[in-house]
C-alpha positions as CSV (number, residue, x, y, z in Angstrom):
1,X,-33.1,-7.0,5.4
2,X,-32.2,-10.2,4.6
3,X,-31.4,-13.1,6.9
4,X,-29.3,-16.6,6.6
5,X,-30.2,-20.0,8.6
6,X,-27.2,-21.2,10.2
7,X,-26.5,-23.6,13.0
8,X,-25.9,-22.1,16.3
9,X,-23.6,-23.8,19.1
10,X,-24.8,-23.1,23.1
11,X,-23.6,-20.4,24.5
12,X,-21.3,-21.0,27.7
13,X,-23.1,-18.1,29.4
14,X,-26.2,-16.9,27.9
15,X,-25.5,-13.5,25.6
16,X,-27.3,-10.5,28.0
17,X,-28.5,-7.4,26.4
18,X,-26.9,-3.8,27.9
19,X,-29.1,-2.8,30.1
20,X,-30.7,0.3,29.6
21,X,-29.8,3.8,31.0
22,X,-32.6,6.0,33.0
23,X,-31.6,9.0,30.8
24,X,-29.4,9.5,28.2
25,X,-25.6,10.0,28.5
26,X,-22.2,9.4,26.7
27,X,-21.5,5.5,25.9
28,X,-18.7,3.7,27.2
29,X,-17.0,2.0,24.4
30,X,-14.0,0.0,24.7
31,X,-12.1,-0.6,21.4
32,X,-9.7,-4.1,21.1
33,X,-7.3,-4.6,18.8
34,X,-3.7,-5.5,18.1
35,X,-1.9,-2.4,18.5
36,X,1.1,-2.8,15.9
37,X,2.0,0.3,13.9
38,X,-0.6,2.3,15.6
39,X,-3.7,0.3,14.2
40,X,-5.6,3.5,12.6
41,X,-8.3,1.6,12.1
42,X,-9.4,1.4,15.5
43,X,-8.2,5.4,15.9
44,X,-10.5,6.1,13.6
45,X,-13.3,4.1,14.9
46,X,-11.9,6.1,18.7
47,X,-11.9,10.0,17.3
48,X,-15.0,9.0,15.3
49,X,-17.3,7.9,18.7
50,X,-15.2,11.1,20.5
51,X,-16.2,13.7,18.0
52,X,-20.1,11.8,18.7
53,X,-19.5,12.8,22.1
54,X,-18.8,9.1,23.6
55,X,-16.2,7.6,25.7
56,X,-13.0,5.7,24.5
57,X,-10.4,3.7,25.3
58,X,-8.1,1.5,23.0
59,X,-6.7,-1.8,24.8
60,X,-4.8,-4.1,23.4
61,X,-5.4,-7.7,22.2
62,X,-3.8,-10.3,23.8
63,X,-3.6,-14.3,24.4
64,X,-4.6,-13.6,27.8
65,X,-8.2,-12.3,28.7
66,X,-7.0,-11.1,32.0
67,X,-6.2,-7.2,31.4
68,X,-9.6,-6.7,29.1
69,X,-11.3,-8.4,32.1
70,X,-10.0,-6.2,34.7
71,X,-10.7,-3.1,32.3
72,X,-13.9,-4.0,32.0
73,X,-14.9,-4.6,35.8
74,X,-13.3,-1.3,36.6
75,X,-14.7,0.8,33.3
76,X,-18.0,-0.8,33.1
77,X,-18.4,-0.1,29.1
78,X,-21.3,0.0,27.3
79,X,-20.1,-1.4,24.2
80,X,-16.8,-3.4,23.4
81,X,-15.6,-3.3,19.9
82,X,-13.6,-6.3,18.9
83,X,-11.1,-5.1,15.5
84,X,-10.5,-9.0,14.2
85,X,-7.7,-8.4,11.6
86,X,-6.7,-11.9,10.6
87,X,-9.1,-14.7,10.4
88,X,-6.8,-17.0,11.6
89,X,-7.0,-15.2,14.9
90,X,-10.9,-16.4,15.6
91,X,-10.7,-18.9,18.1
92,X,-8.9,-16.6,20.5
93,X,-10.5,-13.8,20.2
94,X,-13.7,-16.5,20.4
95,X,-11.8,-17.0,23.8
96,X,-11.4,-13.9,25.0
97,X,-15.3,-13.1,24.2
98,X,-16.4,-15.9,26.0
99,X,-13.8,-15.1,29.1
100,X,-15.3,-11.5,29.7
101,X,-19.4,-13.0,29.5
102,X,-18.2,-15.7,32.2
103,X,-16.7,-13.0,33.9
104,X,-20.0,-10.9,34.4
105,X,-19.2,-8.0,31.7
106,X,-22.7,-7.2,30.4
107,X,-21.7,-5.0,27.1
108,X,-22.7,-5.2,23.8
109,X,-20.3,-6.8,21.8
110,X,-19.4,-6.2,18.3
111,X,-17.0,-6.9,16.0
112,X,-15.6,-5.6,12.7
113,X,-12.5,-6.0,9.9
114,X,-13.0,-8.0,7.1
115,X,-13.1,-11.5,7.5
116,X,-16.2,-10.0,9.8
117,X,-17.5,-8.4,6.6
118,X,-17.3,-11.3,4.5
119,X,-18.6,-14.2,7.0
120,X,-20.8,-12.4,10.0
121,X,-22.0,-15.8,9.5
122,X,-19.1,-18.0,10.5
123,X,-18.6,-15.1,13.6
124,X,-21.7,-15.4,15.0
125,X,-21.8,-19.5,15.1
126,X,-18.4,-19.4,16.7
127,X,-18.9,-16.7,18.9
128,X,-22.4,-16.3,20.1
129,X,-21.7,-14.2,22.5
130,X,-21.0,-11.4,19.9
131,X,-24.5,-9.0,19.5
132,X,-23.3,-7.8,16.3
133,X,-21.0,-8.1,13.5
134,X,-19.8,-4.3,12.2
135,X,-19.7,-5.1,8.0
136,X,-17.3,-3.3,6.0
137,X,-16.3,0.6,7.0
138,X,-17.2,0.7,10.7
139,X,-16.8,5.0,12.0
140,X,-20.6,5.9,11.5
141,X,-22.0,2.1,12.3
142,X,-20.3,2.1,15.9
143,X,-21.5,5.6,16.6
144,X,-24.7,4.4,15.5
145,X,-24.3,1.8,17.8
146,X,-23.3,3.5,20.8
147,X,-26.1,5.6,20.3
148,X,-28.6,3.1,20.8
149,X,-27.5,1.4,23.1
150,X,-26.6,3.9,25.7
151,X,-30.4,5.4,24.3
152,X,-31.7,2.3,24.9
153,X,-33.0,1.8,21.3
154,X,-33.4,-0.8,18.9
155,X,-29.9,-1.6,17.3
156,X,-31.4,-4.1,14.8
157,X,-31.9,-2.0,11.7
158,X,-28.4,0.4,11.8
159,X,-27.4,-0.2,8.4
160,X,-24.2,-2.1,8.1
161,X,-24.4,-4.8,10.5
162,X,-25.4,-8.7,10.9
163,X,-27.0,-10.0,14.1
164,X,-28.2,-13.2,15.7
165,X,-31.9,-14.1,15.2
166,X,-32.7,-17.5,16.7
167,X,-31.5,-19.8,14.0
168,X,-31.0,-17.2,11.4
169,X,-28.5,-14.1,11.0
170,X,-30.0,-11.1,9.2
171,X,-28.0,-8.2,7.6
172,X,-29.2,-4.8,7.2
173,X,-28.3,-2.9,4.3
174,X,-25.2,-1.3,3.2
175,X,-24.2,1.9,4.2
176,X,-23.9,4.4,2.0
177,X,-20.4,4.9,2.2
178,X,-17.8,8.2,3.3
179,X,-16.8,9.7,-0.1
180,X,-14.3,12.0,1.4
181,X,-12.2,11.3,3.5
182,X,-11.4,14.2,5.1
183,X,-14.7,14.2,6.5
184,X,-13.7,11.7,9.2
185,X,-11.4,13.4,12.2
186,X,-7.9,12.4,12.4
187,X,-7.4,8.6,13.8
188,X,-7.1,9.4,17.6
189,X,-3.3,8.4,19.1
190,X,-3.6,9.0,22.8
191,X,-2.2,5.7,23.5
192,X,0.7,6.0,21.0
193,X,3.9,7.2,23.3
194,X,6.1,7.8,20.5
195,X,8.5,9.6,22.8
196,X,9.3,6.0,24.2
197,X,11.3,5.1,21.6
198,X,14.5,5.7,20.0
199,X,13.3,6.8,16.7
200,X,9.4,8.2,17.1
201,X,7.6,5.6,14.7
202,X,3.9,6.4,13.5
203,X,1.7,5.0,10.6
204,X,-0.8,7.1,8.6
205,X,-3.4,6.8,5.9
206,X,-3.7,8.8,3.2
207,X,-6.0,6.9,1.0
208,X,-8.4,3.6,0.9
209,X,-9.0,1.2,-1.1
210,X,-7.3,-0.2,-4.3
211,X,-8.2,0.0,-8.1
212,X,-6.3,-3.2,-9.2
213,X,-8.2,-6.6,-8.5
214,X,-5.8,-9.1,-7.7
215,X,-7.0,-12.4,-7.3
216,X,-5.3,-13.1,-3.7
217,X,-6.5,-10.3,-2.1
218,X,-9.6,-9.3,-0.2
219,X,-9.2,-5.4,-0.4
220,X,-11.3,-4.9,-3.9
221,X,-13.9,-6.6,-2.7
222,X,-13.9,-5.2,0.8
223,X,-14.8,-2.2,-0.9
224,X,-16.8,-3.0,-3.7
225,X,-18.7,-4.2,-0.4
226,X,-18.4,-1.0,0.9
227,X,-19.5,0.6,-2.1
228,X,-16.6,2.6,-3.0
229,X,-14.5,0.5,-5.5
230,X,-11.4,1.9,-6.6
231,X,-9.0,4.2,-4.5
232,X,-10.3,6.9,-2.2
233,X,-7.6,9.8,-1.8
234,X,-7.5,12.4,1.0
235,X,-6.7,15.7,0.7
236,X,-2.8,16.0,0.2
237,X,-2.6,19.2,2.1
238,X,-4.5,17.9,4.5
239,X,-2.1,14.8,4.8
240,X,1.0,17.0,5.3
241,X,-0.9,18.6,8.1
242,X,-1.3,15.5,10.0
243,X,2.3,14.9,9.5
244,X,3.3,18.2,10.4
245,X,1.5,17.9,14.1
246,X,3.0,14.7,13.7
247,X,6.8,15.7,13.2
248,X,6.5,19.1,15.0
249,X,3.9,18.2,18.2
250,X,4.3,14.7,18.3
251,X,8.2,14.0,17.7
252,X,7.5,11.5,15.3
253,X,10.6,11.3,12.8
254,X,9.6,8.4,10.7
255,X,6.3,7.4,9.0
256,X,4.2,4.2,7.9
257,X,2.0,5.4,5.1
258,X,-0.4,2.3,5.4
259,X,-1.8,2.8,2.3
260,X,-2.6,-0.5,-0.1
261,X,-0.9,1.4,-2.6
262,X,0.5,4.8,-2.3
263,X,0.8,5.6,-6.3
264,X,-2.4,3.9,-7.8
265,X,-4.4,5.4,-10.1
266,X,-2.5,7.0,-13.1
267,X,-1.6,10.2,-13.8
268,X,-3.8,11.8,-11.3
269,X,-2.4,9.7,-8.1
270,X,1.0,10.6,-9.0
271,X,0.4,14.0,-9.2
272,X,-1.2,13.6,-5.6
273,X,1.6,12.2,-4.1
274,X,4.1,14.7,-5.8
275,X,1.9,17.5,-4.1
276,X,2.6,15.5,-1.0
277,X,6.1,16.0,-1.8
278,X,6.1,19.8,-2.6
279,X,3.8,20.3,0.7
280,X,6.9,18.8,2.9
281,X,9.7,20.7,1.7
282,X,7.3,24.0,1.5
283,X,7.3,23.6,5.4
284,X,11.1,22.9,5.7
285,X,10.2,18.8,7.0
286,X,12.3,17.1,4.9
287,X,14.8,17.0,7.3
288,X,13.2,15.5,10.1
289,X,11.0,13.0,8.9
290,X,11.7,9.6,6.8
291,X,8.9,7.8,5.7
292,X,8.0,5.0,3.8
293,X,5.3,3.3,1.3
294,X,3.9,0.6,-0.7
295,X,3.4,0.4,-4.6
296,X,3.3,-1.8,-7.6
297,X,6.5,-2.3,-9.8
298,X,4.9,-0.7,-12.7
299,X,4.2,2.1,-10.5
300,X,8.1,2.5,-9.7
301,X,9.3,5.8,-12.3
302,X,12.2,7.6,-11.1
303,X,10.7,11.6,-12.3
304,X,8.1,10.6,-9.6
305,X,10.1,9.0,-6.9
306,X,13.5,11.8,-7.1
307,X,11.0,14.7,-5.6
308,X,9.1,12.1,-3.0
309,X,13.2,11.3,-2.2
310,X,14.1,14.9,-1.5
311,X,10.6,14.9,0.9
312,X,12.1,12.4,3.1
313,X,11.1,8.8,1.0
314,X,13.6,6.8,1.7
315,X,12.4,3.1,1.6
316,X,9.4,1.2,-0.8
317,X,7.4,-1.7,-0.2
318,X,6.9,-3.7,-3.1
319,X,3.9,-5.7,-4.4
320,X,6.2,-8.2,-6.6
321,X,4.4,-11.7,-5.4
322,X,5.4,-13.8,-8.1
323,X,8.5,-13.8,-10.9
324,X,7.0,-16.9,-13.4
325,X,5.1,-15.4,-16.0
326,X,2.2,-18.1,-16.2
327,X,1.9,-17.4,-11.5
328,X,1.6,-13.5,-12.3
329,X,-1.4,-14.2,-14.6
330,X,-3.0,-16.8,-11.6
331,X,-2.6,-13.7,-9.5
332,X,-4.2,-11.4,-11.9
333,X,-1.3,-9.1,-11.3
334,X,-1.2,-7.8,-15.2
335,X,2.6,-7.5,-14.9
336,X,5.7,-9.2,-16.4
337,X,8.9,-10.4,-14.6
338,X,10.8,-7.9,-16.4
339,X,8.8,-5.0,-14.4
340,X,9.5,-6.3,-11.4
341,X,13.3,-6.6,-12.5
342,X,13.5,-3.2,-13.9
343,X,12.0,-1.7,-11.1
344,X,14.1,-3.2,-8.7
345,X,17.4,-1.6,-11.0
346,X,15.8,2.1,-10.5
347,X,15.5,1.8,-6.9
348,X,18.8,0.6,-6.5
349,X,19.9,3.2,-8.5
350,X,17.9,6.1,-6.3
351,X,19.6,4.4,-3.7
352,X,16.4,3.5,-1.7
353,X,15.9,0.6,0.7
354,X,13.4,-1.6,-1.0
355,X,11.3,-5.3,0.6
356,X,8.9,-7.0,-0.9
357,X,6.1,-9.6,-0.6
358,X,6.9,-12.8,-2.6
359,X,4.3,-16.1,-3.1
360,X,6.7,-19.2,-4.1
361,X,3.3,-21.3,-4.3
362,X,0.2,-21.0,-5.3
363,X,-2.7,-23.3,-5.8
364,X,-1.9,-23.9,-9.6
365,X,1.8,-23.8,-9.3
366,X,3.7,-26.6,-11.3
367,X,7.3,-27.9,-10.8
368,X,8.1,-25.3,-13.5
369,X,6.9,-22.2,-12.4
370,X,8.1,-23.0,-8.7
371,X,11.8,-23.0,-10.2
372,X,11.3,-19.9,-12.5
373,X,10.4,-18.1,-9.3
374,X,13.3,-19.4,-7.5
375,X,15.7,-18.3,-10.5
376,X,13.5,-15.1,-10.7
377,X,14.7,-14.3,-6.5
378,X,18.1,-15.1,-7.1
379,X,18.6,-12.5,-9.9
380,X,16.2,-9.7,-8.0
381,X,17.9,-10.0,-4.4
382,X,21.3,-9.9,-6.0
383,X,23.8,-8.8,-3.5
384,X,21.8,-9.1,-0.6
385,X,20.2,-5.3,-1.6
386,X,16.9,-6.7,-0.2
387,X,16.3,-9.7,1.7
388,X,14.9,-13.4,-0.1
389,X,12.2,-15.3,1.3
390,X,8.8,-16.9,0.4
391,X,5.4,-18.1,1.3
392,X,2.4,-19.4,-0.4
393,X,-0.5,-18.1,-1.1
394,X,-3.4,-18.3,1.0
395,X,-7.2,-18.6,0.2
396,X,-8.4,-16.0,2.2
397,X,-12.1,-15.5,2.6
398,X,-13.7,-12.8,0.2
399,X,-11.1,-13.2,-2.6
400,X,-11.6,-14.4,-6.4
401,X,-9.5,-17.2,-5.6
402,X,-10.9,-18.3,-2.3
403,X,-14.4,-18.1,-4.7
404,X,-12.2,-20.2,-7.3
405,X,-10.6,-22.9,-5.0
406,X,-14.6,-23.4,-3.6
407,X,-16.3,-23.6,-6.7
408,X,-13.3,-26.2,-8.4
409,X,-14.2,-28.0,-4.9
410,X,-10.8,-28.2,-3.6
411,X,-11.2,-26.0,-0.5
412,X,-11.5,-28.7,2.8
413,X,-11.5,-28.1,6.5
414,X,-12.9,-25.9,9.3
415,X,-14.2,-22.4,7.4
416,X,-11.9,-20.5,9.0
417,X,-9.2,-22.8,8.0
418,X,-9.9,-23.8,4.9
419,X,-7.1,-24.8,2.8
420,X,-6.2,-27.2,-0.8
421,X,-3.9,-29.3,-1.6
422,X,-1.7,-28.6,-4.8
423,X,-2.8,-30.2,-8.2
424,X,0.6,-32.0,-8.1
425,X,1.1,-34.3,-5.0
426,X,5.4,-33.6,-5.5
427,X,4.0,-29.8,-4.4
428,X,2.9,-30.2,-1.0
429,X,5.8,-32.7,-0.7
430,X,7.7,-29.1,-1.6
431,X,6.0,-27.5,0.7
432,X,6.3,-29.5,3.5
433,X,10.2,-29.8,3.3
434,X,9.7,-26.0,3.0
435,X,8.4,-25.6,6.6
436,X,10.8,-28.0,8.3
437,X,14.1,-26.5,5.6
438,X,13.2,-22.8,6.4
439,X,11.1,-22.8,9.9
440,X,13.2,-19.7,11.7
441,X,14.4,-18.5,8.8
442,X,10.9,-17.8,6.1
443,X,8.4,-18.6,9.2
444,X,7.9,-18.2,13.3
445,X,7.8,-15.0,15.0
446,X,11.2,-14.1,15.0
447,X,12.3,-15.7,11.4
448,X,15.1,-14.4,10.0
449,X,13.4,-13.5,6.9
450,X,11.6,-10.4,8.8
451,X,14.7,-9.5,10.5
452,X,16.9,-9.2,7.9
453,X,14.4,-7.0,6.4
454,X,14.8,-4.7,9.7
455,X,18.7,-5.0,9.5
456,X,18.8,-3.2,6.0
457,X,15.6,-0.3,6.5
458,X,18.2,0.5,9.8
459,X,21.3,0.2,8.1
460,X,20.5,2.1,4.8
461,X,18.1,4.6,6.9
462,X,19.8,8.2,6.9
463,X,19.1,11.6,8.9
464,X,21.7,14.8,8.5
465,X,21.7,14.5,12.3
466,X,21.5,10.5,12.2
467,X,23.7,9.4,8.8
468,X,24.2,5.8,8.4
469,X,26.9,4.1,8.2
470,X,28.4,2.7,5.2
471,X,30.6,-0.1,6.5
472,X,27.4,-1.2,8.8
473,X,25.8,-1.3,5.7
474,X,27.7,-2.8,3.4
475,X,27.9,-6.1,6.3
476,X,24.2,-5.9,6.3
477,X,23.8,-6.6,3.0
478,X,26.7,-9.0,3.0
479,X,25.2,-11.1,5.7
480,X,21.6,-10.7,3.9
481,X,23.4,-11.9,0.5
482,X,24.3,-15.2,2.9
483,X,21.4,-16.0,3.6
484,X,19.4,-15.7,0.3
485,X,21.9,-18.0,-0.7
486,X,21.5,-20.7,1.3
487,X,17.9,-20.2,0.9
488,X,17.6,-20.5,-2.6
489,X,20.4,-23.4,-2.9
490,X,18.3,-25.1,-0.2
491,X,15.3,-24.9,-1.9
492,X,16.5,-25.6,-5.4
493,X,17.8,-28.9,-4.5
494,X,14.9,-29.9,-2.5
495,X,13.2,-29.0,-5.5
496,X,15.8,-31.1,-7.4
497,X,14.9,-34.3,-5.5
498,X,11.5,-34.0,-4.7
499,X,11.1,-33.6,-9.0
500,X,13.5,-36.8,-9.6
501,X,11.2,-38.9,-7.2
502,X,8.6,-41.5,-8.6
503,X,6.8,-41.0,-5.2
504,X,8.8,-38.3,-3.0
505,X,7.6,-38.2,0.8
506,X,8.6,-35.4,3.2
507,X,10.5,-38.3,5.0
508,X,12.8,-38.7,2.3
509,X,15.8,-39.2,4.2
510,X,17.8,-36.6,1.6
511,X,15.2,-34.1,2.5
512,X,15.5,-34.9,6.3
513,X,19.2,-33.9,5.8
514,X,18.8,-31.0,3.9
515,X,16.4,-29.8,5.8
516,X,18.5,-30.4,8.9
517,X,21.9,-28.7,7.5
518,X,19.2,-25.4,6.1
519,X,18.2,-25.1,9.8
520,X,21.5,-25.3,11.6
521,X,22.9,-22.7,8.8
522,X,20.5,-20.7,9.3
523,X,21.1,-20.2,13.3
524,X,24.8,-19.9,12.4
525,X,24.1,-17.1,10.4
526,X,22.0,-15.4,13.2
527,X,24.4,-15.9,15.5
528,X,26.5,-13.6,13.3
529,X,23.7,-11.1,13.1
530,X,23.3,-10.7,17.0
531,X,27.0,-9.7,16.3
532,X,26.6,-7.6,13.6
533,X,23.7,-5.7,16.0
534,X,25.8,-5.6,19.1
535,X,28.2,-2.8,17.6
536,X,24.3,-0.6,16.6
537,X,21.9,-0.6,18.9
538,X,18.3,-1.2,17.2
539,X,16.3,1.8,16.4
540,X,13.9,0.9,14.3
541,X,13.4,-3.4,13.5
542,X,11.1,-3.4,16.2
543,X,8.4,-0.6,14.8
544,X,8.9,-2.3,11.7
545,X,7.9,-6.0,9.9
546,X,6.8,-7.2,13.4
């Protein structure tokens, strides 16, 4: 076991341990979580503790404490289990935690994902009303868990977890890890009331993990944590099953595959998904489902995608990030522009709805490599077949960069926000026109960035008792074409002045203006998609890109 010394703030309320039963029973457990595209991670964690013979129910997370309070008060669990998915989310769940001890709820509280992995740490100094921090895969720890508490047994030494200790946090030791997959029960989806909606929407997950080690991203080293690096695959007939009770019990017509990336790992992953493939049309599903994925560009080879297209495929997810040669290789991507370029001509040619993720900044960017990947956008999105748009990259905890940015001594501010500043001061001059140029249209919860997105999945998306329509389409894609041009005129002239500049400021009043005119555009062209929507009612943006 090894344990940490960290500083610990007071506790609002002080942190009670469950009390414990007479005589044995079933715990309570209460799983919280955003609820977004079904969140199989906490149905996992649900059918996992239900096959263990425990008590579930999934709630979901919200600003407000109020509903989790009066859950609590009226369920009395034994154990709530906190799913944190994004860092940046702490403090309120920090809130909420606090909110339900002031409020009397004497339950163990854990929590998992895998900023909780990475900095139990950080957790437990913000939130000591937490008893435990879940580390890395979490189905066998929380029945562990819910075993001993309801038991009234020492929790301490469950492999897998952090805990408080005075002044110091110990961590027990890894878990040894679930090789196959198809050893855990299917995620549990009693809350899911597909039937709701227009067009029945549910995710699944056919694999974990990832065999590429990208410098931006946490997932390699989640599971390198977890000790199982690389890509875990399930069964494929055992996938198609799920999807068949699905399609046939459930109603469900189209399908998230949540993998990190559903064609990773050579020869032997694509002949996994192709049995995927043959597995749906053996059962005649073709026609009722549509379902979609995420893969690398280099992973994009028409003999594999025509037979996933006749099973239903019909849109992709793209990891592209970058489109400079010199920001791919900062990424570790191991990929040239032309890859990107030439995959994006194949799925145009398959006809297949295609989005994808897109960095403009990162924290070696220069003035060049910003404008190759703004000439790099303009040729991929050509014709509005998929939508422009751009962030920057962020050093999220438990990535090679994060590591990178701290040990080069450039990361400042709270842990949990802790961010750089570029190595050329014209950059964040960049990047703050960027927020005030393209706030609503790249960023905010309803930017037009992830709409535009949902207007071409719905317009291109095709059933034989659902076809699309061709002139609704073509519009989309006009309108989407619209907007990436503004976008990247807009951005290549603030890049313009902010490079001609001796000392460029944000308040640059030709930055003020063009920032002002990218805003106002942008609304105007809205305005002419809440037109372009009011002649199709919306199926699908909502279940998607939320």
């Amino acid at each position: 076991m090894e344990s940490r010394r960290i500083p610990v703030r007071a506790a609002s309320v002080s942190r009670p341990e469950p009390v414990a039963p007479s005589a044995s029973r079933a715990a309570r457990v209460l799983l919280v979580g955003f609820q977004d595209q079904d969140n199989l991670g906490l149905g996992y964690l649900a059918s996992s503790l239900r096959a263990a013979g425990h008590d579930v129910r999934i709630e979901s997370f919200g600003t407000d404490p109020a509903p989790l309070i009066h859950v609590s008060r009226k369920w009395a669990p034994d154990i709530v289990g906190f799913s944190m998915i994004f860092q940046f989310m702490a403090p309120e769940f920090a809130h909420a935690i606090d909110a339900l001890r002031a409020a009397g709820v004497n339950a163990h509280f854990t929590m998992g994902g895998h900023y909780a992995s990475f900095a139990p740490e950080t957790l437990l100094r913000l939130m000591p009303e937490l008893n435990s921090v879940v580390r890395f895969e979490g189905e066998q720890t929380i029945v562990d868990i819910a075993a001993a508490v309801v038991e009234g047994r020492s929790w301490r030494d469950i492999p897998g977890i952090a805990w408080r200790d005075g002044d110091l946090v110990r961590t027990t030791g890894p878990r040894a890890a679930v090789e196959d997959l198809d050893d855990l029960p299917w995620p549990e989806r009693t809350v899911a009331a597909y039937h709701r909606h227009s067009l029945p929407t549910a995710s699944v997950l056919a694999s974990r993990g990832c065999p590429w080690t990208c410098s931006f991203c946490s997932i390699i080293t989640f599971y390198d944590g977890n000790g199982t690096r690389g890509r875990r695959r399930r069964n494929p007939v055992r996938v198609v099953d799920e999807i068949e009770h699905l399609v046939v019990e459930r109603g469900v017509r189209l399908l998230l595959f949540q993998d990190d990336d559903f064609l990773a790992g050579g020869r032997d992953a694509r002949d996994w998904a192709l049995t995927i493939a043959r597995e749906i049309t053996t059962r005649h599903l073709q026609d009722r489902l549509r379902f979609k994925f995420s893969c690398r560009s280099d992973e994009v080879r028409e003999e594999v995608l025509v037979p996933l297209i006749e099973a239903g495929l019909s849109h992709v997810y793209l990891g592209v990030e970058a489109g400079d040669p010199e920001a791919l290789k900062t990424l570790n991507k191991r990929i040239s522009p032309d890859v990107h370029v030439r995959a994006g001509e194949i799925l145009r040619r398959l006809d297949l709805s295609f989005d994808f993720g897109f960095m403009l900044l990162e924290p070696w960017s220069t003035l060049s490599t910003v404008r190759n990947n703004l000439r790099f956008l303009r040729e991929f999105c050509h014709g509005g077949y998929a939508a422009a748009g751009f962030c920057r990259t962020l050093p999220y905890v438990g990535t090679p960069m994060e590591e990178q940015l701290r040990a080069e001594g450039r990361l400042a501010g709270p842990a949990l926000e802790a961010d750089y500043r570029f190595l050329d001061p014209k950059l964040d001059v960049l990047w703050d026109f960027s927020l005030l140029a393209f706030a609503g249209r790249n960023y905010g919860k309803d930017a037009m960035w992830d709409r535009l997105r949902g207007l071409l999945f719905e317009a291109h998306l095709s059933f034989p008792d659902r076809p699309h329509d061709p002139d609704f389409l073509a519009a989309a894609r006009a309108l989407t074409n619209a907007s990436n041009t503004l976008l990247l005129d807009v951005a290549e002239e603030g890049l313009d002045i902010v490079e001609r500049a001796h000392h460029p400021t944000a308040a640059d009043p030709a930055l003020v203006r063009l920032a002002k005119f990218s805003r106002e555009e942008n609304e105007r062209i809205r305005g002419t998609m809440a037109a372009l929507w009011s002649a199709r009612p919306r199926t699908v943006v909502e279940e998607l890109f939320r």
